[in-house]
DSSP file (Angstrom, degrees, kcal/mol; ACC not computed):
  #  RESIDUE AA STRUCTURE BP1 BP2  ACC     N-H-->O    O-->H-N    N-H-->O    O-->H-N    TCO  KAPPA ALPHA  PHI   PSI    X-CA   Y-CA   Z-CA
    1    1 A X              0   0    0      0, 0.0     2,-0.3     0, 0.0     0, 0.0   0.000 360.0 360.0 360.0 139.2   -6.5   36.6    8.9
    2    2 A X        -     0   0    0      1,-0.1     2,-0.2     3,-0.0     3,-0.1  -0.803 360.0-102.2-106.0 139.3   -6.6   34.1    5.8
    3    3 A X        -     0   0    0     -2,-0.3    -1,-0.1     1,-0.1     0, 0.0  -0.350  37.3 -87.5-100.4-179.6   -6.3   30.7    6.9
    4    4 A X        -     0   0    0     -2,-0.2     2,-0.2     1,-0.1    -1,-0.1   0.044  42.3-121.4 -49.8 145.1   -3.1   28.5    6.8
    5    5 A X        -     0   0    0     -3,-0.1    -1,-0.1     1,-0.1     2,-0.1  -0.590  27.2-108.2 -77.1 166.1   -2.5   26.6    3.8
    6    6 A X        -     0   0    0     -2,-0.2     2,-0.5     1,-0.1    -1,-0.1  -0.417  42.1-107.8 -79.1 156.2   -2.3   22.7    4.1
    7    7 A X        -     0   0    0      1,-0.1     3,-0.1    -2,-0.1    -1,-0.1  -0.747  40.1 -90.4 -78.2 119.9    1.3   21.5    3.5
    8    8 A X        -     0   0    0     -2,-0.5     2,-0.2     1,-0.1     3,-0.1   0.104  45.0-114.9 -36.7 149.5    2.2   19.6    0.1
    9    9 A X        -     0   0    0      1,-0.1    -1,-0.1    -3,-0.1    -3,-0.0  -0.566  42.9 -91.1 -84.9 153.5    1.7   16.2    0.6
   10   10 A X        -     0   0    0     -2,-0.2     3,-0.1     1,-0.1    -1,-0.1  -0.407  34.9-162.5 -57.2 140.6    5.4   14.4    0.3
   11   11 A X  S    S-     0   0    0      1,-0.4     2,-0.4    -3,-0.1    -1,-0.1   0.736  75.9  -3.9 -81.5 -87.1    5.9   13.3   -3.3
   12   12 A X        -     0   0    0      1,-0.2    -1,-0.4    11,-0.0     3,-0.2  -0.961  65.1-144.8-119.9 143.7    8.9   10.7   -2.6
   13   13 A X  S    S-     0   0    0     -2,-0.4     2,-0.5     1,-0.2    -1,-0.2   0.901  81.0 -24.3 -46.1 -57.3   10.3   10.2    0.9
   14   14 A X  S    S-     0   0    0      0, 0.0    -1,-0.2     0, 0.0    10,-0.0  -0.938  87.7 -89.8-152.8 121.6   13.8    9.6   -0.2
   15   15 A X        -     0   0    0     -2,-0.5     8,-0.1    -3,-0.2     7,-0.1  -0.310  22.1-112.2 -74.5 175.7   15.0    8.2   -3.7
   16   16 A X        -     0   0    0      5,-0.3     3,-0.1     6,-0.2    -1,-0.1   0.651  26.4-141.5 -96.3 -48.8   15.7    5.6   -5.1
   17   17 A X        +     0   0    0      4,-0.4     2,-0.6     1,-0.2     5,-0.1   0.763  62.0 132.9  81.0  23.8   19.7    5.8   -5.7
   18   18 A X    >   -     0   0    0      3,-0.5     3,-2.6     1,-0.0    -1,-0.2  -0.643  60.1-127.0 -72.2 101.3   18.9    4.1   -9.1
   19   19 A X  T 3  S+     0   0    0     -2,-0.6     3,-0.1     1,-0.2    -1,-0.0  -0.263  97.1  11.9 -51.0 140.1   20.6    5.5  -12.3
   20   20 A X  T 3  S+     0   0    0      1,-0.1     2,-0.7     2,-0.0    -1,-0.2   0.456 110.5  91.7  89.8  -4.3   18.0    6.1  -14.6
   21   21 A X    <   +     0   0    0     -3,-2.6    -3,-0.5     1,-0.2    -4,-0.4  -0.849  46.4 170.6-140.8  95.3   15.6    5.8  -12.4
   22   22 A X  S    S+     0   0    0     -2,-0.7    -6,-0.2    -7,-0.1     2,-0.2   0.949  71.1  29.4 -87.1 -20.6   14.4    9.5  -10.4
   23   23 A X  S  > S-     0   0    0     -8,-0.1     4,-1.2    -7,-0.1    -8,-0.1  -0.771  76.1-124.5-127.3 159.6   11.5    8.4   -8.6
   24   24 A X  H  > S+     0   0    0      1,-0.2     4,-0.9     2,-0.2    -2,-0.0   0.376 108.7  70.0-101.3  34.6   10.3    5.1   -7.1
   25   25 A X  H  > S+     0   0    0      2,-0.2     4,-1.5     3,-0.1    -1,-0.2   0.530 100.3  49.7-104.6 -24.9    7.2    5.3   -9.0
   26   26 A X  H  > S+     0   0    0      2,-0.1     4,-1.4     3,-0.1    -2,-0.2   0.742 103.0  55.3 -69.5 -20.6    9.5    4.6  -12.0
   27   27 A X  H  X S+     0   0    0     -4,-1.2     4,-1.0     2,-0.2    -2,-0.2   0.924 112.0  48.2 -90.9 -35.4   11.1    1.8  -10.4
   28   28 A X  H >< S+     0   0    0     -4,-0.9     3,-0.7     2,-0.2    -1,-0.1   0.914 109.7  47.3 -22.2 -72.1    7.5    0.4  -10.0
   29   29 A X  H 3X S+     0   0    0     -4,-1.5     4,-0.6     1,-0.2    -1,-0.2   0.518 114.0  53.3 -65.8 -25.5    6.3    0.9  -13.3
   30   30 A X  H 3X S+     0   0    0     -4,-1.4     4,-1.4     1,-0.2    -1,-0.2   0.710 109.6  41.9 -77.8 -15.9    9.5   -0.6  -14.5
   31   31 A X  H << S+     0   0    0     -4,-1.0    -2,-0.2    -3,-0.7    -1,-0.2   0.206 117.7  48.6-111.6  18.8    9.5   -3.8  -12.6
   32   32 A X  H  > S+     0   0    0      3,-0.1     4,-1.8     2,-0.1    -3,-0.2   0.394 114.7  46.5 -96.7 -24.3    5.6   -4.3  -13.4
   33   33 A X  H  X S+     0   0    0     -4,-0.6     4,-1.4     2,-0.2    -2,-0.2   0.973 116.8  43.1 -76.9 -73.8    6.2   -3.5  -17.2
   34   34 A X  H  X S+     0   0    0     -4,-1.4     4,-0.9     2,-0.2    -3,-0.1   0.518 115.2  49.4  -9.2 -21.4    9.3   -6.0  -17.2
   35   35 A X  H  > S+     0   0    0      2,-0.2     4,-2.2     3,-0.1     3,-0.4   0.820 116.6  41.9-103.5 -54.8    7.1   -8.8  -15.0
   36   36 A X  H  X S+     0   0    0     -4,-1.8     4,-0.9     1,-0.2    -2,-0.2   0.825 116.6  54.3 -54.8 -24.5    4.0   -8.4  -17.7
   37   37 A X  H  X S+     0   0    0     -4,-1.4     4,-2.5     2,-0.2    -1,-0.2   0.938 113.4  39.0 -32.5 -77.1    6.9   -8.4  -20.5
   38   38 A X  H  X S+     0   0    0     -4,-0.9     4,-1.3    -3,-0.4     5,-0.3   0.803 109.7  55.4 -71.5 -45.8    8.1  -11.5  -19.2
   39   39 A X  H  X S+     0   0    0     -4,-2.2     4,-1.2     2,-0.2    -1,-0.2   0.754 110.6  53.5 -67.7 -31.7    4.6  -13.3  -18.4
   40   40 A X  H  X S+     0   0    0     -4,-0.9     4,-2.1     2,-0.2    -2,-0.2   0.900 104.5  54.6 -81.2 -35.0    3.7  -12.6  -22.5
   41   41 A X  H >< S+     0   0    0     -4,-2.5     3,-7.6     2,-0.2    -2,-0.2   0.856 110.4  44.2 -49.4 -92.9    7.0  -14.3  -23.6
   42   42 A X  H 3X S+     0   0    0     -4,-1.3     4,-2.0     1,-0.4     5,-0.3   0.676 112.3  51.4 -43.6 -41.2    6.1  -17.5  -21.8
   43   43 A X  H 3X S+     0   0    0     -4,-1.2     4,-0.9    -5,-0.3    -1,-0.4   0.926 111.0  47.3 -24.2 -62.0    2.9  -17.4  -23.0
   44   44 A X  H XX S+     0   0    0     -3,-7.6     3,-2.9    -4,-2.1     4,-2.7   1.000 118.3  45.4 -40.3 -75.7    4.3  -17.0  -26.5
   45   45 A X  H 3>>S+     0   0    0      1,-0.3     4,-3.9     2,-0.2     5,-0.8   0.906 106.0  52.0 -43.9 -49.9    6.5  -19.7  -25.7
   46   46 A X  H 3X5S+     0   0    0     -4,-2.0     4,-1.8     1,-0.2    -1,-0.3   0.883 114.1  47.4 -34.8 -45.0    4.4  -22.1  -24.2
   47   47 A X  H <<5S+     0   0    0     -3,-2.9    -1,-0.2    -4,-0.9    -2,-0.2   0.981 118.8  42.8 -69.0 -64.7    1.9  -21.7  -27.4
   48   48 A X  H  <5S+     0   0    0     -4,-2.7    -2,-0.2     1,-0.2    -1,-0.1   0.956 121.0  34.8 -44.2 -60.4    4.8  -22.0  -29.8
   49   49 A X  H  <5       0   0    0     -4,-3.9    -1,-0.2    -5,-0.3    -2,-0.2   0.950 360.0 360.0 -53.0 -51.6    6.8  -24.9  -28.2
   50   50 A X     <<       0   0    0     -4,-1.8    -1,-0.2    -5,-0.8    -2,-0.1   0.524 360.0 360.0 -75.6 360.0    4.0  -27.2  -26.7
């Protein structure tokens, strides 16, 4: 007898129900790209304005 293989580990539980958006490891990568995005502006600004 060969023994059992192990079972896939789950990828994603359940999705996201986002358009655009198939996994919630996109919806991550989008709201952590969008928050450093956002953190470089005001930086910019800050530089510019002050």
């Amino acid at each position: 007898m060969s023994p059992a293989l192990p079972p896939d580990p789950p990828s994603d539980v359940e999705p996201p129900g986002l358009p655009g958006f198939r996994s919630w490891r996109a919806v991550y990568v989008f709201v952590l790209g969008w928050f450093v995005l956002v953190v470089v502006f005001l930086a910019l600004f800050m530089r510019i304005f002050s």
